[in-house]
PDB file of N, H, CA, C and O in Angstrom:
ATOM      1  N   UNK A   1      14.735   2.644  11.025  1.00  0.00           N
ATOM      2  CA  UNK A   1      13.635   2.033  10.326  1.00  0.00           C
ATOM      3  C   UNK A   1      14.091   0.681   9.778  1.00  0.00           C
ATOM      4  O   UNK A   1      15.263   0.466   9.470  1.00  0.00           O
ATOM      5  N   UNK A   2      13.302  -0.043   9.693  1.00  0.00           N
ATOM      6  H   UNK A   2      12.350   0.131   9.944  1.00  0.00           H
ATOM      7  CA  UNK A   2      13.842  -1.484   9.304  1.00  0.00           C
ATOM      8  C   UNK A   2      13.611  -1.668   8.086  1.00  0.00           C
ATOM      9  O   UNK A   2      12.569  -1.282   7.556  1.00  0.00           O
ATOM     10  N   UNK A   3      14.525  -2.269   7.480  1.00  0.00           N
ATOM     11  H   UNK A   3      15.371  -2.582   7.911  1.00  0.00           H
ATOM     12  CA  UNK A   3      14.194  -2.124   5.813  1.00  0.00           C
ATOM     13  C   UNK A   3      13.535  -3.406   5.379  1.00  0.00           C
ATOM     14  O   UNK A   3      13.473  -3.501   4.153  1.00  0.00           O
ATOM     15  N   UNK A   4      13.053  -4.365   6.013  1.00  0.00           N
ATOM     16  H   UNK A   4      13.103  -4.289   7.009  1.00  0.00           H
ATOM     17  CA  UNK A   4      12.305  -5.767   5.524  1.00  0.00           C
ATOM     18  C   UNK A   4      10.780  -5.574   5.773  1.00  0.00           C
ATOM     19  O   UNK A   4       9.810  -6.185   5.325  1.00  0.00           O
ATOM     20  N   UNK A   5      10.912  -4.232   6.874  1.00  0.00           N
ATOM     21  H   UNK A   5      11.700  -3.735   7.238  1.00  0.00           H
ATOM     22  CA  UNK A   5       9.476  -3.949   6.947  1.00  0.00           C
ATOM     23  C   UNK A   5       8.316  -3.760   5.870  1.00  0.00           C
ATOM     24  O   UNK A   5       8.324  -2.774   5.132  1.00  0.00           O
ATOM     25  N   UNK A   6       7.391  -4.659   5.804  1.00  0.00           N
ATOM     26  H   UNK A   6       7.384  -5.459   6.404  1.00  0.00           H
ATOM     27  CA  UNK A   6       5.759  -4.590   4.575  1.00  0.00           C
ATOM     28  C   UNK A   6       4.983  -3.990   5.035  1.00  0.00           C
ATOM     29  O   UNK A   6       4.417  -3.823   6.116  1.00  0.00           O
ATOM     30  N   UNK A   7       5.004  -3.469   3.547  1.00  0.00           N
ATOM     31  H   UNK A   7       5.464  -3.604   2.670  1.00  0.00           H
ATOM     32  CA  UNK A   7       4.319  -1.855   3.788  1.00  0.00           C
ATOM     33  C   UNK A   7       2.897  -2.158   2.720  1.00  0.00           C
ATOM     34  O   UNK A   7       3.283  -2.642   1.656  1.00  0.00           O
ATOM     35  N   UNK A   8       1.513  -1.996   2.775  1.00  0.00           N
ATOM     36  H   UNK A   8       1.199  -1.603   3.639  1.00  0.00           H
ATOM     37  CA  UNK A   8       0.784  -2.032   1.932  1.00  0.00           C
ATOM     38  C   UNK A   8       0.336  -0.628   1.466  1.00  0.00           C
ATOM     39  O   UNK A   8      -0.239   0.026   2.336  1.00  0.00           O
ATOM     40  N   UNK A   9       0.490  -0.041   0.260  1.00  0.00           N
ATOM     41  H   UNK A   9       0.957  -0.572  -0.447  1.00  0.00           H
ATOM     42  CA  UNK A   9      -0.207   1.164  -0.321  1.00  0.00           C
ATOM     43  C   UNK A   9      -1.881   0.574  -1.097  1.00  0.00           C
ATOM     44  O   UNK A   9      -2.193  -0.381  -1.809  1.00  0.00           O
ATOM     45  N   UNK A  10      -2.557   1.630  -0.543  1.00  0.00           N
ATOM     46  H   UNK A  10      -2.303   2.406   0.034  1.00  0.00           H
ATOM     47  CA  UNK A  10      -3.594   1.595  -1.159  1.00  0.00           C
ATOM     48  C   UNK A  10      -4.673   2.783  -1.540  1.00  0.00           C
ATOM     49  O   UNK A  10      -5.527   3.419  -0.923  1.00  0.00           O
ATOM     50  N   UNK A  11      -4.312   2.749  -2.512  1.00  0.00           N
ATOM     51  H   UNK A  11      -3.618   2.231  -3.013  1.00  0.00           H
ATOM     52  CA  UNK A  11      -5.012   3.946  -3.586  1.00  0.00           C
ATOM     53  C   UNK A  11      -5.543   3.791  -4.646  1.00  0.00           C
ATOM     54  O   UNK A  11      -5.003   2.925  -5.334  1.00  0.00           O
ATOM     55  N   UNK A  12      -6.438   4.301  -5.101  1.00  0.00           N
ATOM     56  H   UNK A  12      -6.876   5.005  -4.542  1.00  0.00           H
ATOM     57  CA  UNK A  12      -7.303   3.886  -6.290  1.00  0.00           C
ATOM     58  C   UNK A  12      -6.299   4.787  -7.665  1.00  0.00           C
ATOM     59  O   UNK A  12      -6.241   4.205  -8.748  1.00  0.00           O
ATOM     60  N   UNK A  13      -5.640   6.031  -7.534  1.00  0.00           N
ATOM     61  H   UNK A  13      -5.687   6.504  -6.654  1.00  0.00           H
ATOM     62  CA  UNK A  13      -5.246   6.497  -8.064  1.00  0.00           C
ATOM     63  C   UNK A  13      -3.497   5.671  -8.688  1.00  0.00           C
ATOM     64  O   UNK A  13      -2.448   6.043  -8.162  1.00  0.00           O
ATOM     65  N   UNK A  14      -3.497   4.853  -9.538  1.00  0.00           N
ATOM     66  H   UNK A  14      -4.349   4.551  -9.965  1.00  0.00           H
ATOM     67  CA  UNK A  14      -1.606   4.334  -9.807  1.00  0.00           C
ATOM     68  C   UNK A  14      -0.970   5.462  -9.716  1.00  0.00           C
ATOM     69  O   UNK A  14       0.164   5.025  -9.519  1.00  0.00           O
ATOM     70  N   UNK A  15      -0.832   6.942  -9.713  1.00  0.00           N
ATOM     71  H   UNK A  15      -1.753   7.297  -9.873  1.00  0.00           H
ATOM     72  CA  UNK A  15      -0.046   8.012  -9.824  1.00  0.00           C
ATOM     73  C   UNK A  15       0.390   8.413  -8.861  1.00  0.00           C
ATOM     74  O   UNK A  15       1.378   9.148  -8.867  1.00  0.00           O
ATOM     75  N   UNK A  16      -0.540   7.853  -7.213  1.00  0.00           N
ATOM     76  H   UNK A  16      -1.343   7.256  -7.209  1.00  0.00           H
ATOM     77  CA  UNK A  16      -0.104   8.355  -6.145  1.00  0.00           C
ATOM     78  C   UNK A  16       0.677   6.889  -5.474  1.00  0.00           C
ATOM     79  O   UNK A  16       1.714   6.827  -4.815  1.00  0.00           O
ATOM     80  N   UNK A  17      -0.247   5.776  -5.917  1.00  0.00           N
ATOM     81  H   UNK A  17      -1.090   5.827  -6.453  1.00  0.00           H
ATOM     82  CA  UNK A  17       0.512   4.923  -5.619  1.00  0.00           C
ATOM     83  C   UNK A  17       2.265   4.493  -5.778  1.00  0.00           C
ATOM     84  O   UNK A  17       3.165   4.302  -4.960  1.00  0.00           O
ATOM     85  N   UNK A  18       2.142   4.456  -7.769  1.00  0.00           N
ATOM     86  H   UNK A  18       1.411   4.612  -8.434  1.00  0.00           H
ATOM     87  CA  UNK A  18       3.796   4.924  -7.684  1.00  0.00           C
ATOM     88  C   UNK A  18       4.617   6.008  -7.301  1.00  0.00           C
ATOM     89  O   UNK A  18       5.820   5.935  -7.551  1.00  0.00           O
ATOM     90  N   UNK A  19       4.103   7.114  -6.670  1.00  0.00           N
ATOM     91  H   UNK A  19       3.125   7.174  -6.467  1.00  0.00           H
ATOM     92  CA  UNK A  19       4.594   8.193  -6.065  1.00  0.00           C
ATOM     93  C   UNK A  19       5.051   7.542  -4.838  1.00  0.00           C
ATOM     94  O   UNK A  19       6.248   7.482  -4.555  1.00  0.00           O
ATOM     95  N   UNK A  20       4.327   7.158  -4.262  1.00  0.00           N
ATOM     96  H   UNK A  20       3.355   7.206  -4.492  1.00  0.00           H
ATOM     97  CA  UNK A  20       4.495   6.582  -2.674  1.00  0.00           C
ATOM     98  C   UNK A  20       5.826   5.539  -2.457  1.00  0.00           C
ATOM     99  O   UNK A  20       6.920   5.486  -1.894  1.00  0.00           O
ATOM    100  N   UNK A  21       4.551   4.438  -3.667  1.00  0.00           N
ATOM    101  H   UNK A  21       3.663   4.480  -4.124  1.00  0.00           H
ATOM    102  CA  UNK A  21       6.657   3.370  -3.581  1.00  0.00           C
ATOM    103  C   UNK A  21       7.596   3.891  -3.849  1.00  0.00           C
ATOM    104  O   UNK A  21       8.578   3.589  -3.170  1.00  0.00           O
ATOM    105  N   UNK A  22       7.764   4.841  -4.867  1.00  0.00           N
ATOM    106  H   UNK A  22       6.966   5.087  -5.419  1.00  0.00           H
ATOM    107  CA  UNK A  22       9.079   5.917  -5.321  1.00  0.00           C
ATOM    108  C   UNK A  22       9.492   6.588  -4.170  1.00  0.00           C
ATOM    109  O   UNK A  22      10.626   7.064  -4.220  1.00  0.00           O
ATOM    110  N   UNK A  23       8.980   6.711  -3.353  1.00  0.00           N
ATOM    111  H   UNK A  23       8.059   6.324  -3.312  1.00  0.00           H
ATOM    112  CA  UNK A  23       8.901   7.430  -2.131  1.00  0.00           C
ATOM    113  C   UNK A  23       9.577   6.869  -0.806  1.00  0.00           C
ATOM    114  O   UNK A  23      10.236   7.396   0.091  1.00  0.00           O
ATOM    115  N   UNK A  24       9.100   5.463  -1.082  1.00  0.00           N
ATOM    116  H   UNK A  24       8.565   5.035  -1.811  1.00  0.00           H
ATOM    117  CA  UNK A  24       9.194   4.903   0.105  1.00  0.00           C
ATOM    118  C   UNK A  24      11.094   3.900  -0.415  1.00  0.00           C
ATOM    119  O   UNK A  24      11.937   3.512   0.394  1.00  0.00           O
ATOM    120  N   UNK A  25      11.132   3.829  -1.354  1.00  0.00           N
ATOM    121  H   UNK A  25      10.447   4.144  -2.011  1.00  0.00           H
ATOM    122  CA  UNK A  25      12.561   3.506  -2.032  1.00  0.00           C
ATOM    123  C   UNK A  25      13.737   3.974  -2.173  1.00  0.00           C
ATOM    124  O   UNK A  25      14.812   3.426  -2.421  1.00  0.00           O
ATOM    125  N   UNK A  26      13.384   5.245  -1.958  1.00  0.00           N
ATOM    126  H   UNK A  26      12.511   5.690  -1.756  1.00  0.00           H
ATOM    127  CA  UNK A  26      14.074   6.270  -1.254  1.00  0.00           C
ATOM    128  C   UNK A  26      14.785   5.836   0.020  1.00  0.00           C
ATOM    129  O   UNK A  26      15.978   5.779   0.320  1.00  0.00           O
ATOM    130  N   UNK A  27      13.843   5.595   0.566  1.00  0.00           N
ATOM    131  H   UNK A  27      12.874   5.642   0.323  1.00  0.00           H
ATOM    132  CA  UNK A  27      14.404   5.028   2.348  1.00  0.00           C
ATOM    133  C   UNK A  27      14.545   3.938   2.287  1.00  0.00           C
ATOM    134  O   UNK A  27      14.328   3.390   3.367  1.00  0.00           O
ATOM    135  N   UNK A  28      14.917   3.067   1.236  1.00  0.00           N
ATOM    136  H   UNK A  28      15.093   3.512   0.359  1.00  0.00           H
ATOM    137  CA  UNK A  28      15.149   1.719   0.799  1.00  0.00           C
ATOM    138  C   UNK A  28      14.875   0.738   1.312  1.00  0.00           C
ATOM    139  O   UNK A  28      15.578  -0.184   1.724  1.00  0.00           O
ATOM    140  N   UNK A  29      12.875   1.044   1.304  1.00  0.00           N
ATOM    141  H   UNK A  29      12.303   1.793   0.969  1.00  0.00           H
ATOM    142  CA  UNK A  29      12.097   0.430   2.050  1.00  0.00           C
ATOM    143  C   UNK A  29      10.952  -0.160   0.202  1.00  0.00           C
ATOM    144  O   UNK A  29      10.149   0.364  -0.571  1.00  0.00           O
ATOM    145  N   UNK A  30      11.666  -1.526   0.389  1.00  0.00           N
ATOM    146  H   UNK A  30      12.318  -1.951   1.016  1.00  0.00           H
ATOM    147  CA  UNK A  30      11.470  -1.980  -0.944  1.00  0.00           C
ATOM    148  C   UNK A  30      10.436  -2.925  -0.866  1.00  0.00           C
ATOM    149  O   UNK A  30      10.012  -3.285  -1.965  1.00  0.00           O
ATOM    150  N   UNK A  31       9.881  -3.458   0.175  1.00  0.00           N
ATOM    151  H   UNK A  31      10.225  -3.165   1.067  1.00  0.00           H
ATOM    152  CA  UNK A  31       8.758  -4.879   0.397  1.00  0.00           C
ATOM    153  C   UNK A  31       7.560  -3.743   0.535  1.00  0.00           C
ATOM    154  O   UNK A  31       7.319  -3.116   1.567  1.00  0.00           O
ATOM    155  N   UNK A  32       6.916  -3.624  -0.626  1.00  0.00           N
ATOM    156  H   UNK A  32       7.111  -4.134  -1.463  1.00  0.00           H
ATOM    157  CA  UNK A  32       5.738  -2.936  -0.723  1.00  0.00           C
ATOM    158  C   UNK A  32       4.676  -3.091  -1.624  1.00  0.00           C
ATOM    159  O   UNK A  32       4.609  -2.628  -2.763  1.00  0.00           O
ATOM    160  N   UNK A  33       3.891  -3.743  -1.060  1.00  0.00           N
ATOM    161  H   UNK A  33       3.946  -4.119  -0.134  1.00  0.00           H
ATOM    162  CA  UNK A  33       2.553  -3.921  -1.863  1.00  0.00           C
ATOM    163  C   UNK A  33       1.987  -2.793  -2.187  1.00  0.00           C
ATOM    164  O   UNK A  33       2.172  -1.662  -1.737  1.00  0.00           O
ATOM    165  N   UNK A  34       0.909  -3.382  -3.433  1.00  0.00           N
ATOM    166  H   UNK A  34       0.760  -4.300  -3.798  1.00  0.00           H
ATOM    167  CA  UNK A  34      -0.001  -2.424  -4.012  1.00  0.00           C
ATOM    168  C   UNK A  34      -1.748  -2.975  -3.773  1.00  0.00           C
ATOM    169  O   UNK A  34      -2.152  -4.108  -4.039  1.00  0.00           O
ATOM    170  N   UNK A  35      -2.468  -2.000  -3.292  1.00  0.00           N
ATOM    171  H   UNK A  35      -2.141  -1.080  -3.076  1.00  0.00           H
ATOM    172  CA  UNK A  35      -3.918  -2.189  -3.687  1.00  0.00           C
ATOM    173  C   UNK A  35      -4.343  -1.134  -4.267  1.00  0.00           C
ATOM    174  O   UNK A  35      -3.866  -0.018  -4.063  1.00  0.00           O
ATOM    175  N   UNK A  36      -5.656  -1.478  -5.359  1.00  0.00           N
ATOM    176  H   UNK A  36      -6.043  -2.385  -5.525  1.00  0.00           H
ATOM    177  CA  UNK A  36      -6.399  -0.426  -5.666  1.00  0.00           C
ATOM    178  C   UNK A  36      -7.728   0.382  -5.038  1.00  0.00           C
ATOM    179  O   UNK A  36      -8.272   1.463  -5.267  1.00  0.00           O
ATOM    180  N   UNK A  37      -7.950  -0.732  -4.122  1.00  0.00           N
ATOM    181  H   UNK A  37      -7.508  -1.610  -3.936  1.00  0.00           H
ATOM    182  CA  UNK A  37      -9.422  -0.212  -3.586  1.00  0.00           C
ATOM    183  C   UNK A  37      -9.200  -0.754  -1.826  1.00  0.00           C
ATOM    184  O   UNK A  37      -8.112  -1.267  -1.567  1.00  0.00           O
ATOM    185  N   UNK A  38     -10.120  -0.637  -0.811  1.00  0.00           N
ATOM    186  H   UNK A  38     -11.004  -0.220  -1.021  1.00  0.00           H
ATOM    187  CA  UNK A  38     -10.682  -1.229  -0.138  1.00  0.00           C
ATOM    188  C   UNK A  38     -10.503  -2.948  -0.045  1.00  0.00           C
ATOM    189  O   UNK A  38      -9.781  -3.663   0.650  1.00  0.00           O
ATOM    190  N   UNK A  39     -11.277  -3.163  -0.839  1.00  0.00           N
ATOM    191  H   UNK A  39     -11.864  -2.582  -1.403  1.00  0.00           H
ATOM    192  CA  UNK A  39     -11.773  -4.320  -0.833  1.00  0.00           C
ATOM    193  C   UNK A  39     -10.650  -5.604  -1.508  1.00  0.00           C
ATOM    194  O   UNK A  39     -10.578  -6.802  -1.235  1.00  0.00           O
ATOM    195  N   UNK A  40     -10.048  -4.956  -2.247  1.00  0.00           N
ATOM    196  H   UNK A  40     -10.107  -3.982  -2.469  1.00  0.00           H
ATOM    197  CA  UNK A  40      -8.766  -5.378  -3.005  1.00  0.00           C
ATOM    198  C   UNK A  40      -7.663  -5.680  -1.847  1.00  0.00           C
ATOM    199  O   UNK A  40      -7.178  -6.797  -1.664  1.00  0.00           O
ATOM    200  N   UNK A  41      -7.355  -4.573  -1.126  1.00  0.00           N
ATOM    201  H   UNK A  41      -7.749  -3.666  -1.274  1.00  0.00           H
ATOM    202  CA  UNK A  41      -6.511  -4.552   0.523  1.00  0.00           C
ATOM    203  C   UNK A  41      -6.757  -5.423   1.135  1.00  0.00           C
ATOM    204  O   UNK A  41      -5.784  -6.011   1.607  1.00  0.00           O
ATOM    205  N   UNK A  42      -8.131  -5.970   1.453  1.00  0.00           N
ATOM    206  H   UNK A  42      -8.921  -5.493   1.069  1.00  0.00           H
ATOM    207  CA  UNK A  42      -8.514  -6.744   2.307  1.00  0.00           C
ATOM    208  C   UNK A  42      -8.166  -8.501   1.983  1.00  0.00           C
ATOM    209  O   UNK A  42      -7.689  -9.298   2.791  1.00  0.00           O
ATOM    210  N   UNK A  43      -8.519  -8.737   0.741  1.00  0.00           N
ATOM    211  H   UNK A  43      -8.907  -8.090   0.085  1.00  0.00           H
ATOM    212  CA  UNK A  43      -7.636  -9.791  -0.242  1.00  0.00           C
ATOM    213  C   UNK A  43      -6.425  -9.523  -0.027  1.00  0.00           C
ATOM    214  O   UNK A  43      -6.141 -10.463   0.715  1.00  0.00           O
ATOM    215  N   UNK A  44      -5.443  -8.894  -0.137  1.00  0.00           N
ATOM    216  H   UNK A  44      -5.674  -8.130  -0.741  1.00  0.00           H
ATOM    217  CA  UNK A  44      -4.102  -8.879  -0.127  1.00  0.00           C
ATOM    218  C   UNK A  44      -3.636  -8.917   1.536  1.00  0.00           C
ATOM    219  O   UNK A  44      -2.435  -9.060   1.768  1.00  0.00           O
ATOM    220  N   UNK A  45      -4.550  -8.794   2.626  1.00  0.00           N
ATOM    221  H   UNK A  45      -5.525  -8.678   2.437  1.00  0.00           H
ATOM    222  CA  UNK A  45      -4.076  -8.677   4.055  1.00  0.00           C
ATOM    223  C   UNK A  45      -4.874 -10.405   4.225  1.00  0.00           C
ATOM    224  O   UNK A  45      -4.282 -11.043   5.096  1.00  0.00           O
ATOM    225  N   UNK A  46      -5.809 -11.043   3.705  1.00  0.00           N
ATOM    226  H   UNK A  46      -6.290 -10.525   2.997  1.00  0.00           H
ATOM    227  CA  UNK A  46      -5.624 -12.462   3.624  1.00  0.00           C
ATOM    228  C   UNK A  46      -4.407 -12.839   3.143  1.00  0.00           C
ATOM    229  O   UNK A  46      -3.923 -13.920   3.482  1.00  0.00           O
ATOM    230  N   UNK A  47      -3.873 -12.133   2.436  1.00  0.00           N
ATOM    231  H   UNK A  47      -4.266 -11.255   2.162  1.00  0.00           H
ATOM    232  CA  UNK A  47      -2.856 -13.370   1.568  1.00  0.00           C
ATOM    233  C   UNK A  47      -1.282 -12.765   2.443  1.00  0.00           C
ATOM    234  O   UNK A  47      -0.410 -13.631   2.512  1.00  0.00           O
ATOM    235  N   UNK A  48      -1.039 -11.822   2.873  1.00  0.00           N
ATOM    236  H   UNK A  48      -1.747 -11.118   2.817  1.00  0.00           H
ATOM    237  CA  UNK A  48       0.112 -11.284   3.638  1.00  0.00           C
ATOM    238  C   UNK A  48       0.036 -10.695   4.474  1.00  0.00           C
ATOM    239  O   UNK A  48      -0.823  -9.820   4.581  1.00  0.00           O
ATOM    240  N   UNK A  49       1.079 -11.012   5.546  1.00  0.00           N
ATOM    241  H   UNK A  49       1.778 -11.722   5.460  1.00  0.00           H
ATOM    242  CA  UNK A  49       0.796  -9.912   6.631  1.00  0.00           C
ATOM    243  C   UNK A  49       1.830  -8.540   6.623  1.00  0.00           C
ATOM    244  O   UNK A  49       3.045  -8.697   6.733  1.00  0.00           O
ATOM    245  N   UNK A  50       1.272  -7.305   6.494  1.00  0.00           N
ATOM    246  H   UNK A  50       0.284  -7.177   6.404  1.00  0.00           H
ATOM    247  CA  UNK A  50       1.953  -6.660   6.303  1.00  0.00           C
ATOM    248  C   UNK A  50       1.949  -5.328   7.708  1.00  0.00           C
ATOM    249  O   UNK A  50       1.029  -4.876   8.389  1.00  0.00           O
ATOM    250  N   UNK A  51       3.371  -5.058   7.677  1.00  0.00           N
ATOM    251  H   UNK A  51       4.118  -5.426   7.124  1.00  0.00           H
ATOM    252  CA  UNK A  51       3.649  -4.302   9.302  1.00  0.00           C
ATOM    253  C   UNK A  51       3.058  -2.764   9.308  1.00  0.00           C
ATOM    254  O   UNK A  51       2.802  -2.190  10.367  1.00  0.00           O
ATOM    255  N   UNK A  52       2.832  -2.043   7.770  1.00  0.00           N
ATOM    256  H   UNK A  52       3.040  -2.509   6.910  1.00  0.00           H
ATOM    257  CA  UNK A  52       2.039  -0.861   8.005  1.00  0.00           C
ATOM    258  C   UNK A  52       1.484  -0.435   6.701  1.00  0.00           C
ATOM    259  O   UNK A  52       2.045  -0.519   5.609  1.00  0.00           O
ATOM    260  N   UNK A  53       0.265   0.048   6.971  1.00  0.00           N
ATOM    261  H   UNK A  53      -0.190   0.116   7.858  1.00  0.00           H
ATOM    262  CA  UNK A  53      -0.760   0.199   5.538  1.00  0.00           C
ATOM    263  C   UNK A  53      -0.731   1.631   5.097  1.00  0.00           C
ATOM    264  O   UNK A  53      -0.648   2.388   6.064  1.00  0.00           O
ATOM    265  N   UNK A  54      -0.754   1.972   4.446  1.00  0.00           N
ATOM    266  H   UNK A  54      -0.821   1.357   3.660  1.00  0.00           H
ATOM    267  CA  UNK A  54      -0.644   3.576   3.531  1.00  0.00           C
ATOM    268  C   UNK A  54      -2.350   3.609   3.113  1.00  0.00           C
ATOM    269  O   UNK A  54      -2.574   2.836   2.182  1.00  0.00           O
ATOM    270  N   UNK A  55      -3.180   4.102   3.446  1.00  0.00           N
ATOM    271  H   UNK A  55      -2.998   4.730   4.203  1.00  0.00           H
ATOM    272  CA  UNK A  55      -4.346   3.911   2.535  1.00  0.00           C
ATOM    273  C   UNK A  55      -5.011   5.132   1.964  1.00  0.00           C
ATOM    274  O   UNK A  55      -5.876   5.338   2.815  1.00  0.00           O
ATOM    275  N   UNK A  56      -5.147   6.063   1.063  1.00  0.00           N
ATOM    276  H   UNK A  56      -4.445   5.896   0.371  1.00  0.00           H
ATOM    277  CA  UNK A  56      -6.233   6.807   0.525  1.00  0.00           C
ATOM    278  C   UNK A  56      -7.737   6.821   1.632  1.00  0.00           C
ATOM    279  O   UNK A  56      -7.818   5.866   2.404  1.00  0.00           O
ATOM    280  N   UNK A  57      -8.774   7.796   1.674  1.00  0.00           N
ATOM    281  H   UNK A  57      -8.709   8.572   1.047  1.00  0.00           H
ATOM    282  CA  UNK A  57      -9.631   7.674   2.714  1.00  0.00           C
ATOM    283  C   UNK A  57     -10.905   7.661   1.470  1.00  0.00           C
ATOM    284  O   UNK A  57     -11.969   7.078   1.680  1.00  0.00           O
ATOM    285  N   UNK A  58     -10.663   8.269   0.386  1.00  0.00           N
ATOM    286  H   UNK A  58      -9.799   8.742   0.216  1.00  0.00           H
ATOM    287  CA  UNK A  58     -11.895   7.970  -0.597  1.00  0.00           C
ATOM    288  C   UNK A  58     -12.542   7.094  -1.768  1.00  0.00           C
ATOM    289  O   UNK A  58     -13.411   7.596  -2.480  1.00  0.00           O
ATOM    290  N   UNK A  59     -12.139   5.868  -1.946  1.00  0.00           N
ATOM    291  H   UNK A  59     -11.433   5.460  -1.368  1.00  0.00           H
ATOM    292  CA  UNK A  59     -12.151   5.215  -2.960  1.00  0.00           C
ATOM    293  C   UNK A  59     -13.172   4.550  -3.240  1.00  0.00           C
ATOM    294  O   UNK A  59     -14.046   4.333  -2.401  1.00  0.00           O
ATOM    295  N   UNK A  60     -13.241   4.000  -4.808  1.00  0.00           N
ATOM    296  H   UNK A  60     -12.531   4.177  -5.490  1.00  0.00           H
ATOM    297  CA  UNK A  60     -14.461   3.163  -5.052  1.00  0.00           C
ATOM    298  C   UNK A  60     -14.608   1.589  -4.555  1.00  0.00           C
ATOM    299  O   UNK A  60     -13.570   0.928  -4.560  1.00  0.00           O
ATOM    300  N   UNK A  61     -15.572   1.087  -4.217  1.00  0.00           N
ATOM    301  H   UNK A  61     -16.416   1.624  -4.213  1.00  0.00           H
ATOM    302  CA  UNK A  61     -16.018  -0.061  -4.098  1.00  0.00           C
ATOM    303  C   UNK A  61     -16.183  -0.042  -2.210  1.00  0.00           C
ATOM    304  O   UNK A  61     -17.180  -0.016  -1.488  1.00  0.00           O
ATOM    305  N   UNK A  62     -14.480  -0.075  -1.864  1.00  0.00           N
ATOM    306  H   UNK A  62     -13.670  -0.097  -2.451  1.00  0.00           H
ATOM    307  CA  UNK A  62     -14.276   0.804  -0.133  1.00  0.00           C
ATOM    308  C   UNK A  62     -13.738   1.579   0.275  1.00  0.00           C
ATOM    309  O   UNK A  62     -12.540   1.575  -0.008  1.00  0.00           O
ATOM    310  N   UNK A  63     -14.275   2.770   1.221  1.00  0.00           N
ATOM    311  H   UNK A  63     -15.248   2.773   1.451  1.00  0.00           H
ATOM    312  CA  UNK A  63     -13.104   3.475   1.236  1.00  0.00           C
ATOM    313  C   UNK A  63     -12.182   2.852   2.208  1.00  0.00           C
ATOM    314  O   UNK A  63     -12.521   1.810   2.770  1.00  0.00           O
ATOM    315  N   UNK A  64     -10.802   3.527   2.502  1.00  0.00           N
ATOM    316  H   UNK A  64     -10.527   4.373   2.046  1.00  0.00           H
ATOM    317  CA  UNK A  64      -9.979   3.438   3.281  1.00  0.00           C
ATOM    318  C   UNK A  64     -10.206   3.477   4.611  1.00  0.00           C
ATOM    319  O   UNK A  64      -9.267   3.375   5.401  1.00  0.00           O
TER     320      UNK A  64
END
């Protein structure tokens, strides 16, 4: 696994989110964004390109 690899999490919940980066730091896979929603992700994939997305499937505003 490559460790420079960007990773975007996106969950409406912060509890699963920091679960995930805690998670993913582990495998000392440290370039990891955060979104809260949908629509928030989509702003943050304008502003970076990132190599794989984590997303929740139920959230407010969009889902996943």
């Amino acid at each position: 696994m490559n460790e420079n690899m960007k990773i975007l999490i996106v969950d409406d919940s912060a509890l699963m989110r920091n679960f995930a980066k805690g998670s993913l730091k582990q495998l000392k896979l440290n370039n990891v964004g955060e979104a809260e929603d949908g629509e928030k992700a989509l702003l943050e994939l304008k502003k970076e390109k990132y190599d794989l997305i984590l997303s929740d499937l139920h959230m407010p505003n969009m889902d996943g």
